[in-house]
Structure formats: structure tokens, C-alpha cells
C-alpha positions as CSV (number, residue, x, y, z in Angstrom):
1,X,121.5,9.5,126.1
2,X,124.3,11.6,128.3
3,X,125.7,12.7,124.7
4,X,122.2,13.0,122.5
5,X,121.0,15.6,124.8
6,X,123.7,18.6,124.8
7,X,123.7,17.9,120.7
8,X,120.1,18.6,120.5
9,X,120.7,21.7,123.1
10,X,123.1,23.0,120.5
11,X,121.7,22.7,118.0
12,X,118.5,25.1,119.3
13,X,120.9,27.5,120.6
14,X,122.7,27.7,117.0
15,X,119.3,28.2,115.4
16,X,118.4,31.2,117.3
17,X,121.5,33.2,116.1
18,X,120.9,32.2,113.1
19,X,120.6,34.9,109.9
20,X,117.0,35.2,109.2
21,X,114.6,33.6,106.9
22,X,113.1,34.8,103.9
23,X,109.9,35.3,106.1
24,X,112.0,37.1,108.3
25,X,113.3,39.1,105.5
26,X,110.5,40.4,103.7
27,X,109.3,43.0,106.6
28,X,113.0,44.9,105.6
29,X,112.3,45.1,102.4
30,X,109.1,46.7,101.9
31,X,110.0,50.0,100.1
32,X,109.9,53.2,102.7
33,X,107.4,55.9,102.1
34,X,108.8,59.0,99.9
35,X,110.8,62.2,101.4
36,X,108.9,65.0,102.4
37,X,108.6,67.5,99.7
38,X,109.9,70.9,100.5
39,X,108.6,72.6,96.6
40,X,105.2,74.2,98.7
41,X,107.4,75.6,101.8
42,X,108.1,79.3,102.4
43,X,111.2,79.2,99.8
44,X,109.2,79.0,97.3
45,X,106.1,81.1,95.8
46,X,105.4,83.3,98.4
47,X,104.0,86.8,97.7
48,X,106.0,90.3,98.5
49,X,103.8,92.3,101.7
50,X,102.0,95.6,99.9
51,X,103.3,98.6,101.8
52,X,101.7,101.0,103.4
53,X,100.4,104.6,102.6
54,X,101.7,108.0,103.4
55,X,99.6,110.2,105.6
56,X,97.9,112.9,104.4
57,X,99.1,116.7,105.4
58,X,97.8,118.8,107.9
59,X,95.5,122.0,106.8
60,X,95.9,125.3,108.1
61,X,93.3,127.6,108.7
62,X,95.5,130.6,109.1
63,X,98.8,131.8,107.2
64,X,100.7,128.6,107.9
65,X,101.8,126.5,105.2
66,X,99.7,123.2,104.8
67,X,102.0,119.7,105.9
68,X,103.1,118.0,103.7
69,X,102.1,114.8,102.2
70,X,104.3,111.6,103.9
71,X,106.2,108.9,101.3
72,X,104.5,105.3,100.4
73,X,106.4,102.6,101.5
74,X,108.1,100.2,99.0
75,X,106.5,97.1,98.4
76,X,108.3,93.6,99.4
77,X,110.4,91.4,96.7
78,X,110.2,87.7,96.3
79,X,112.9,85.8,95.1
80,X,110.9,83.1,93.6
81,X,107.6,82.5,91.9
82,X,105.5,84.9,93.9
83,X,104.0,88.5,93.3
84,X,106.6,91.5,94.6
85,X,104.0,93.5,96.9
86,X,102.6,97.1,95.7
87,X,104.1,100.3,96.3
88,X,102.2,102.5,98.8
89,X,100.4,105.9,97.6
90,X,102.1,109.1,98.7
91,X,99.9,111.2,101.1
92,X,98.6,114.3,99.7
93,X,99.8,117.5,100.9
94,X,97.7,119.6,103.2
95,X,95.5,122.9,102.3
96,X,95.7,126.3,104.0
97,X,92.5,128.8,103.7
98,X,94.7,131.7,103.9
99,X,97.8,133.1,102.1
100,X,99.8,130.3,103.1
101,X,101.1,127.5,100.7
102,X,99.7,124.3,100.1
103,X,101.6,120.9,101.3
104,X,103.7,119.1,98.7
105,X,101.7,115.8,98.2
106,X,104.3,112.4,99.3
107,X,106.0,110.6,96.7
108,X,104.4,107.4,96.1
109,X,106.1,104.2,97.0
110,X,108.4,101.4,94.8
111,X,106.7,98.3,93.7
112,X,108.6,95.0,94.7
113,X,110.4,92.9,92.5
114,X,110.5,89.3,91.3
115,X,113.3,86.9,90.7
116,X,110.9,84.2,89.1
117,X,108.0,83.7,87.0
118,X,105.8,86.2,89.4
119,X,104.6,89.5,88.6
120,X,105.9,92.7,89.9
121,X,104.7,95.3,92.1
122,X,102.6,98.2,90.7
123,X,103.8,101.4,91.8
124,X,102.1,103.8,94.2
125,X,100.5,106.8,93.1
126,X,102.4,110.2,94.0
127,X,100.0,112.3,96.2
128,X,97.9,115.8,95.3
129,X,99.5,118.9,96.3
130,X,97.6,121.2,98.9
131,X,95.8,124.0,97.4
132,X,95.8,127.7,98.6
133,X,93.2,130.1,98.8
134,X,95.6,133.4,98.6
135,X,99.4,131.4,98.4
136,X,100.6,128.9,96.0
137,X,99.6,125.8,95.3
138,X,102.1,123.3,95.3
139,X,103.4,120.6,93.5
140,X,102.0,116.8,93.3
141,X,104.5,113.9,94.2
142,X,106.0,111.5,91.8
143,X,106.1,108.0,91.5
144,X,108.5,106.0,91.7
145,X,109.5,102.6,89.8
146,X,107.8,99.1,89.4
147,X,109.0,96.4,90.2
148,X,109.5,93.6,87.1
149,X,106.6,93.9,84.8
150,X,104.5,96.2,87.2
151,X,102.6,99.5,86.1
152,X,104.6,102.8,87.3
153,X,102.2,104.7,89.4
154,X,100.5,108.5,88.1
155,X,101.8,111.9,89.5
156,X,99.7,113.8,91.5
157,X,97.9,116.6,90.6
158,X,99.6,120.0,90.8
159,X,97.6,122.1,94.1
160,X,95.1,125.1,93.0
161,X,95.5,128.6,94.1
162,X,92.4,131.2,94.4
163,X,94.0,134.3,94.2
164,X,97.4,135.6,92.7
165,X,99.9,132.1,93.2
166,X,101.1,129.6,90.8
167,X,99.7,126.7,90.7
168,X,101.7,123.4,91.7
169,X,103.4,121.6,89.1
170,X,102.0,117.9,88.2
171,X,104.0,115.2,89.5
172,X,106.1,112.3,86.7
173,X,104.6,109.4,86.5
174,X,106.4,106.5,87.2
175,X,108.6,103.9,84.8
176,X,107.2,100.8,84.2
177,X,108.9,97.6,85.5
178,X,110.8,95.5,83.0
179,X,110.7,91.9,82.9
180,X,113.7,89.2,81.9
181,X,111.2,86.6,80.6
182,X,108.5,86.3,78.6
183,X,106.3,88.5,79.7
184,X,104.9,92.3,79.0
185,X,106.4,95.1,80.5
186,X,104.5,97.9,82.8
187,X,102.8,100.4,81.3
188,X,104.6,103.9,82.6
189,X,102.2,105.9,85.0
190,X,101.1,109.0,83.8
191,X,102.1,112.5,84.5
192,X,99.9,114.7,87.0
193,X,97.9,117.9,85.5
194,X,99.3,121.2,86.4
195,X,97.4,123.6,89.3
196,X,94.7,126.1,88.2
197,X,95.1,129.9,89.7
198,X,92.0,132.1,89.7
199,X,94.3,135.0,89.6
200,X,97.5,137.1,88.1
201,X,99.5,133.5,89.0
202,X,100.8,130.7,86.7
203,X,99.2,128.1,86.3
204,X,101.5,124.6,86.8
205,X,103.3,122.5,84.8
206,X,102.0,119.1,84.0
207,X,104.3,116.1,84.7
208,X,105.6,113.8,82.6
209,X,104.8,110.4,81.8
210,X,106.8,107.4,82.8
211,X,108.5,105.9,80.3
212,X,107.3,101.5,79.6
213,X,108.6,98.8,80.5
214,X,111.5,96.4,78.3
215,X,111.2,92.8,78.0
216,X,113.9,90.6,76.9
217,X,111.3,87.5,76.0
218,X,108.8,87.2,73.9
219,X,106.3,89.8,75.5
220,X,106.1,93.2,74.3
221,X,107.1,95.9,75.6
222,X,104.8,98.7,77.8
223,X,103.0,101.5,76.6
224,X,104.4,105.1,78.1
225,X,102.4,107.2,80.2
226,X,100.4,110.5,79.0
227,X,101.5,113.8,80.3
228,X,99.1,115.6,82.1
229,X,97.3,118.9,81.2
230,X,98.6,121.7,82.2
231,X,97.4,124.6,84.6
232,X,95.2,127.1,83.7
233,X,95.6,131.0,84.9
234,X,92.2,132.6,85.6
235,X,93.8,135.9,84.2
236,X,95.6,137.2,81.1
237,X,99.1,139.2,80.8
238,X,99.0,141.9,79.0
């Protein structure tokens, strides 16, 4: 009995460090859950921020000039799936009641581009120049360019004058925005019209159109922009 004993203690103690049973086994291999997926996260198909617009001028009711017209901002580029943001409008350029000059109206802003399959940002539209009622008017602001695939934004219009100024020359329209895949590109923004005098002035030139957008896929290309009109003079040279 003195030697039966410590064999059956053994024996317990060998079974506790021994390797597991299948019973044992089967909680380790149950298959985990899957990884996290990262395709919905902030790398991926987020949109470019719109920017913001240019302020407008200041008038003047004396001889001053009128102020002119702040810049749009550019709008924000994604570098993946998402939208590039819109360009921001150019402010338009201030009016004086006098024989000042009119403001020149702010440029407008770029739109944002896109690396992927997104669309880009429309340009912002150029802003109006200030009219005068004795100086000259003066001129609209441009656009700028689209981003991939995005519409160029329009000139602004050209200021008016009442009396004996020119008027302000129409702003170009913007280019439209190209695009590396497959689809269309922007349609050119189109040109402001020229400022009207009531007087002996000129009247302004119209701007020009923006020229469309190329596409190296299967899209087709965009359509220019018109030119505008051109100022009239409310008198004739003889």
C-alpha cells in the first residue's frame, strides 16, 4: 500500500500538465471575427470644402471711386473618390453716384480637383463691375479654372456709366476642367457682356468665353463658353 499510493499521486499530477484534449482544443480553433475594414474611413471618398465668397465693394456717394470686389476662394481637392469643392464667386465691385469710377468686380474662385472617380469643382463666377453715374464703369472679374470635369465659371458683367465714361469690359469666362477617365469634360463659362454708357463714352468689351474641357476616356469633350455682348454707347461719333 506504502508504494500504490505515491503511483496513483503521480499519476494525477502528470495528467494535469498534460497537452489538452480535443475538448479542450476546439475553443482555439473557432475562426476569429474579420479585420476592421478601413475602405469607408476619411482616406477614402470624402468630398473637397466649397469656398467661400468674395465681399462685395463699398459704394461711394461722392467722387470716390467705388471698392472693389474681394476674390472667391478656391474650392478643396480630394485625392480619392470624392467631389473637389466649388470655387467661390468674386464679390462685385462697388458703385459711386458721382464722377468717380466704379469698383472692379473680384475674380471668382478655382474649383477643386479630383484624383479618383469624383467630380470636380465648378468654378466661381467673376463678379459685376461697379457702375458710375458721371466716371467709368469698370470691368467684371474673370473666372478662373475647374477643377477635373467641372464647369468654368461666367465673367461678370462689364459696370455702366451714365454720362461720358466707358463702360467696363466683360470678364472671360472660365476653362472647363478636364477629366483623365471616362467622363465629360466642363463646359467653359461664358464671357461677361460689355458696360452700356449713356453718353460720348465707349461702351465695353465683352469677354471671352472659356475654352471646354478634354477627356482622355471615353467621355466627350465640353462645349466652350459664348462671348458676351458687347457695350452699347448711348451716343454716336461723328
Amino acid at each position: 500500500m506504502r508504494f500504490i499510493t505515491p503511483i496513483i499521486a503521480f499519476a494525477i499530477l502528470a495528467s494535469v500538465g498534460a497537452a489538452p484534449t480535443d475538448m479542450q482544443r476546439r475553443g482555439d480553433i473557432v475562426p476569429r471575427g474579420g479585420e476592421p475594414s478601413y475602405s469607408g474611413g476619411s482616406h477614402s471618398g470624402g468630398n473637397g470644402g466649397n469656398a467661400g465668397n468674395g465681399g462685395n465693394g463699398g459704394n461711394s456717394s461722392g467722387h470716390g471711386n467705388g471698392g472693389n470686389g474681394g476674390g472667391g476662394g478656391n474650392g478643396g481637392s480630394t485625392h480619392s473618390s470624392g467631389n473637389g469643392g466649388n470655387g467661390g464667386h468674386g464679390g462685385n465691385g462697388g458703385n459711386t453716384s458721382t464722377s468717380g469710377n466704379g469698383g472692379n468686380g473680384g475674380h471668382g474662385g478655382n474649383g477643386g480637383n479630383t484624383s479618383g472617380s469624383g467630380n470636380g469643382g465648378n468654378a466661381g463666377n467673376g463678379g459685376n463691375g461697379g457702375s458710375s453715374s458721371n466716371g467709368w464703369g469698370n470691368g467684371g472679374g474673370s473666372s478662373h479654372d475647374s477643377g477635373n470635369g467641372g464647369k468654368g465659371g461666367n465673367g461678370g458683367n462689364g459696370g455702366n456709366s451714365s454720362s461720358s465714361g466707358n463702360g467696363g469690359h466683360g470678364g472671360n469666362g472660365g476653362t472647363g476642367g478636364s477629366t483623365k477617365g471616362s467622363g465629360n469634360g466642363g463646359a467653359g463659362g461664358n464671357g461677361g457682356n460689355g458696360g452700356n454708357t449713356s453718353g460720348h463714352g465707349n461702351g465695353g468689351n465683352a469677354g471671352n468665353g472659356g475654352n471646354g474641357g478634354s477627356t482622355n476616356g471615353s467621355g466627350n469633350g465640353g462645349a466652350g463658353g459664348a462671348g458676351g455682348n458687347g457695350g452699347n454707347s448711348g451716343s454716336q461719333h461723328h
